[in-house]
Each structure stands twice: as C-alpha cells, then as structure tokens.
N, C-alpha and C positions, 0 to 999 in steps of 0.2 A: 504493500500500500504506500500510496508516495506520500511526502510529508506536506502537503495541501490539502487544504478541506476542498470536500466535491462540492460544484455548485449546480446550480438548479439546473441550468443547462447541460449538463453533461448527464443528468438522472437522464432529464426526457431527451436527447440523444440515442441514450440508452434504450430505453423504454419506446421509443419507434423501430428499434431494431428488433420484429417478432422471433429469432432467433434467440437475440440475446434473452427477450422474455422466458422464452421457453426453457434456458438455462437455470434464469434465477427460478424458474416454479422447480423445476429439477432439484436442484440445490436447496430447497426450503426443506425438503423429505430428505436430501444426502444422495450427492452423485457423485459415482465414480467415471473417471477420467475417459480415458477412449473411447469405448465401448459407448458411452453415450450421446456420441458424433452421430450415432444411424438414426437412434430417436429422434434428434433434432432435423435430420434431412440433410447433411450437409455434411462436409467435409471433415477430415480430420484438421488439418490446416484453418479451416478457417471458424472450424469449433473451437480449435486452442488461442486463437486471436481473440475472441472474445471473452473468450476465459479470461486470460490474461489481463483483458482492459475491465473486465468486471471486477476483478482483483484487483486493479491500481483504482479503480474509485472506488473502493471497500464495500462494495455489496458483495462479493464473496471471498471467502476465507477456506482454506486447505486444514481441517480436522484430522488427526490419525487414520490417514490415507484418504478422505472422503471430502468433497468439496459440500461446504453448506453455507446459507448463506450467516452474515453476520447479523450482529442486531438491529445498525443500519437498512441490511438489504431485507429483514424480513419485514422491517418498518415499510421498505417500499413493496414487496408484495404484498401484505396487507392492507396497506394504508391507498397502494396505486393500481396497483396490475388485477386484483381480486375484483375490489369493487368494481373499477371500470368494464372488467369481463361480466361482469353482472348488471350493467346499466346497459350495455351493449345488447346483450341477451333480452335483454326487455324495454328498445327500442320504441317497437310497439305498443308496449302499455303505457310507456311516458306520451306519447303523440296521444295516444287516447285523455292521458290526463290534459295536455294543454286545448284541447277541441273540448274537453267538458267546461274549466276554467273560461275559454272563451263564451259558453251560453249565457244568455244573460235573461233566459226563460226558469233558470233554476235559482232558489235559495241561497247564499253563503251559506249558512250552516248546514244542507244539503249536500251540495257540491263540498265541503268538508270532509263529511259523513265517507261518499263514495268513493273521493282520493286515498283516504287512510285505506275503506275495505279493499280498494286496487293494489296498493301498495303491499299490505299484507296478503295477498294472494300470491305475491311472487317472492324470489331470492330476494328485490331489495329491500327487504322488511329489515335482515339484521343491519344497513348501512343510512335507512333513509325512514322518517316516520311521514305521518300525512301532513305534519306542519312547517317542513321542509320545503313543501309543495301547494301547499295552500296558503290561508288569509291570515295567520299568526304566526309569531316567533316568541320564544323568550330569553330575555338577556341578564343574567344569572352576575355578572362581572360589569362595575360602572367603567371602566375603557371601553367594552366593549358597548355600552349603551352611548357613549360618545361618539362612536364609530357609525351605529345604528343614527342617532336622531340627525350626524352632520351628514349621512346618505341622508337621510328622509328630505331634511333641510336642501339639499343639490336638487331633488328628484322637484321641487317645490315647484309651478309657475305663477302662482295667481296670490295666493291668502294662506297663511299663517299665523296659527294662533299658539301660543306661548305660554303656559307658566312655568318658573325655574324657579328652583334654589339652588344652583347649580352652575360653576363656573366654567365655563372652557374655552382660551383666547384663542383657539383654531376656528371653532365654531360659532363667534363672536364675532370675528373678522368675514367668515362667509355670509352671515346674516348681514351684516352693515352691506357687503359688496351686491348682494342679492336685491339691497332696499334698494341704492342709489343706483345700481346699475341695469336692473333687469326690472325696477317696477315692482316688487316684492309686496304687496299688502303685510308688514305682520303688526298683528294686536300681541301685546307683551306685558303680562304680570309679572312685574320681578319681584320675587321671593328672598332675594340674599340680603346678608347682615348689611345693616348703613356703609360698614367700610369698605365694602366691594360691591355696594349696589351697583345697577348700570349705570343712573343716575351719575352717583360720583365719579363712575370711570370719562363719561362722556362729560362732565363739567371738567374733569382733569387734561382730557381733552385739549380742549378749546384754551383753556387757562394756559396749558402747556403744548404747545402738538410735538408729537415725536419727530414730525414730519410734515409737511404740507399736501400731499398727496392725504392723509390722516385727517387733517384738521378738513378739509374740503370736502371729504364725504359723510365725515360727522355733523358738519355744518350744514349741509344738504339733505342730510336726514332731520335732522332735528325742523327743519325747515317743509319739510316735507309732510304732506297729508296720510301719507303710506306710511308711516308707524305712528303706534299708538302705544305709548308705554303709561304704565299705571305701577304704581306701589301694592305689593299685597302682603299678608300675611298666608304663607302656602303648608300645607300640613304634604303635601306630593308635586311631584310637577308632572306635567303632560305636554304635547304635542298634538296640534292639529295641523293636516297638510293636504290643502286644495280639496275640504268637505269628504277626503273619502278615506285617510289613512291615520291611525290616531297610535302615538308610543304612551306609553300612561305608566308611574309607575307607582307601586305599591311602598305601603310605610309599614316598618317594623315598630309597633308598639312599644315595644321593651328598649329599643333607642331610634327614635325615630328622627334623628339628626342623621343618622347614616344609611345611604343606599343600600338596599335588599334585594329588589327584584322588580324589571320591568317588561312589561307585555307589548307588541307591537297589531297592531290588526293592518293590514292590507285591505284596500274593497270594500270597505265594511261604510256606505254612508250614512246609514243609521248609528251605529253606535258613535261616529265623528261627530252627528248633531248633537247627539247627547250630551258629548265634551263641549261641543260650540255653546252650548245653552249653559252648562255648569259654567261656563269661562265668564258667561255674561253674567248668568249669580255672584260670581267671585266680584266682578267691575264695578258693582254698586257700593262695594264697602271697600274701594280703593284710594287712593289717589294717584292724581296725576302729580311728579315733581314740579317743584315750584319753576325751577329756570324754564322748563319746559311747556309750564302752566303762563310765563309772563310772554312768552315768544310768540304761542298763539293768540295771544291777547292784543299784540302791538299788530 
C-alpha cells in the first residue's frame, strides 16, 4: 500500500472497472491468487494488474496466502458496490416510485403509505426506508439541520417565513443575498439572546460595515418591503419555504435551550399553512426593532 491516502477518484476509477468489482466481491469471502483469473473472465496478466493496483489503494490486503479485502475495501463493498447492485436490480420499482410521486390525484400520506410498502417488497429495504423517498426526513445532528434549512433556504423562490433561535453566519449571509438579490419575500421572528439578535448584528452593520459591498445590501434590505423582521420570544424554530415545504423543530423539555431533533416535510401545503398561520399567532405579540420601526416611519 503506498504511503498516500486514496482519494475519491481513484475509488470510482476503481469501481467503473466491473473486473476490478468483481475482485473486490471475491476478496470480501477470500480469494486465492491465479486460479481466480477464469472466474473473472480475463487474463492472468491482466487479473494481477489489478490486483496489484487494488493493493496500492488499500482495498485489498494478502492474508496467510489468501487475498481479502481490508476494512477500507469492505467499507467500499458495503457501503458502494452492494447497495448500488441492489438499486440497479430494482430500477424498475424506483421509476414506478417517481410516476406515483409525480400524481397529484393521490394523498401525501397515501402516496407515503405505498412508497414505504414498495420499498419493502424489495432488496432495498435493508439500505433505503420510505422517507428517503418520500415527503419527510429527520435530522437527528444540529450541522446537519444547518445543512438541511441552508438547502431548503437555496431551493426558496418566492416567501419565507422564519422563526430562529439559532445562529448561523453561512446561512445568514444566503438569506440577506436571496433578499436583495433574487427578491426573497422573508417574514423573520428572531428568537436569539439581545446580544446576537439580528437586530444588533444589522445595526453593527451599518454602525461598522466590514465592507461596502456588506453595508449596501444590509442597507437595501433594511430598506426594503421584502423583509419583515419582528422580535419574539421562540420556545422552537421553524421554517417555511414557498407554502409547500416546512423544517420544524422539536424542544426537549428537560433542556430546552439545546437542539434535539428536527422534522422536514417536503409537498406537504397543508401542514406549511398551519406553520404560516402559527407564525402569524406568534406576530401579534412581537415586535418590530426600533431602528427598523423608525426607517419605515420616515
């Protein structure tokens, strides 16, 4: 094995060569050397070449006489070569799911229903469930719900609605570019402590700009009919995105200062208005910041 870490390109390299596949599946159960040139179809020469180069990127290793693969290489038949023969193999019942998804004569919670039963009727039960493929997801890790709400936030064209307690200068930066640049409707409860309210960061802003390019689109939003920020007191935050997609997340009672667990629904326009209509409960006992309250004034 040579002393470079493999990189991604040289897996799938690998892994388009169906020889070379056919090796590492060999090699997961333990294969001996020659003799296994005929199973593969192909040469003795051109068996040991890829031997060889499967061994300098360490997916296999030479055991007391027997070639198997390492932890890496079983990582990648498990994790690459297995599933994908098994997505491949049921082709067909994937296209069936995407033509039922496309109906729009059936229920969400139907069409649910029938993806899950599909799913588990085949091999990809053990790599895939029905909410992989359908209208929900759950996000278990707050990175990973950052990752979630700043897609939801890209996929945005029209209105967004907002409540946070929850900081993140990646996706704080998208939102401002989405407002002054694309026309972005967003309605915004900010939830966070005074000292990293939004409020304060966009009067820090102005007061200071890091930058002029900064100061011009904060000053243009603020300026702007297209956001609507208000003050709230928030026990959860949520996301609404163009009336049909809604990330919500749940509060752990026993400390409900810290993230636990968030849901996303996809398609779902009824449960979005539900969120639209709570958001507007929430607005009535909010406020608008004052700099913000005197700008639309003048």
């Amino acid at each position: 094995m040579s002393g470079q870490a493999t990189n991604i390109e040289q897996v799938f390299a690998t892994l388009a060569d169906r020889h070379s596949r056919n090796i590492i599946k060999m090699a997961y159960y333990g294969l001996k050397g020659p003799s296994m040139s005929d199973k593969v179809n192909i040469s003795k020469k051109q068996f040991y070449s890829r031997l060889r180069r499967l061994r300098d990127i360490g997916v296999i290793e030479k055991r007391d006489s027997i070639y198997r693969t390492t932890t890496f290489g079983s990582l990648i038949y498990n994790g690459q070569i297995k599933p994908l023969e098994d997505i491949i193999a049921n082709y067909w019942n994937l296209k069936a799911v995407d033509v039922l998804k496309s109906r729009q004569d059936f229920p969400l919670r139907e069409k649910e229903k029938l993806i899950e039963e599909m799913i588990q009727s085949t091999s990809l039960k053990s790599i895939v469930n029905g909410t992989h493929l359908s209208g929900f997801s759950v996000i278990k890790d707050y990175n990973k719900l950052v990752l979630e709400v700043t897609r939801l936030l890209e996929s945005a064209q029209k209105e967004v609605y907002l409540a946070t307690r929850y900081h993140d200068p990646h996706f704080s930066k998208l939102m401002f570019h989405k407002i002054a640049n694309e026309g972005l409707m967003m309605h915004m409860l900010d939830g966070l402590p005074d000292q990293i309210s939004v409020e304060n960061r966009l009067n820090a802003i102005l007061r200071v700009p890091p930058n002029r390019e900064t100061f011009e689109i904060v000053n243009k939003i603020i300026h702007s009919q297209q956001f609507e920020l208000r003050k709230a007191k928030l026990s959860a935050s949520f996301m609404v995105v163009d009336g049909t997609t809604v990330c919500y997340e749940t509060t752990d009672y026993i400390n409900p200062e810290q993230f636990t667990l968030a849901i996303s629904h996809y398609d779902d326009p009824y449960l979005a208005q539900r969120f639209i209509s709570y958001y507007r409960t929430l607005v009535k006992d909010a406020k608008v910041p004052q700099f913000i309250e005197s700008i639309q004034k003048k």
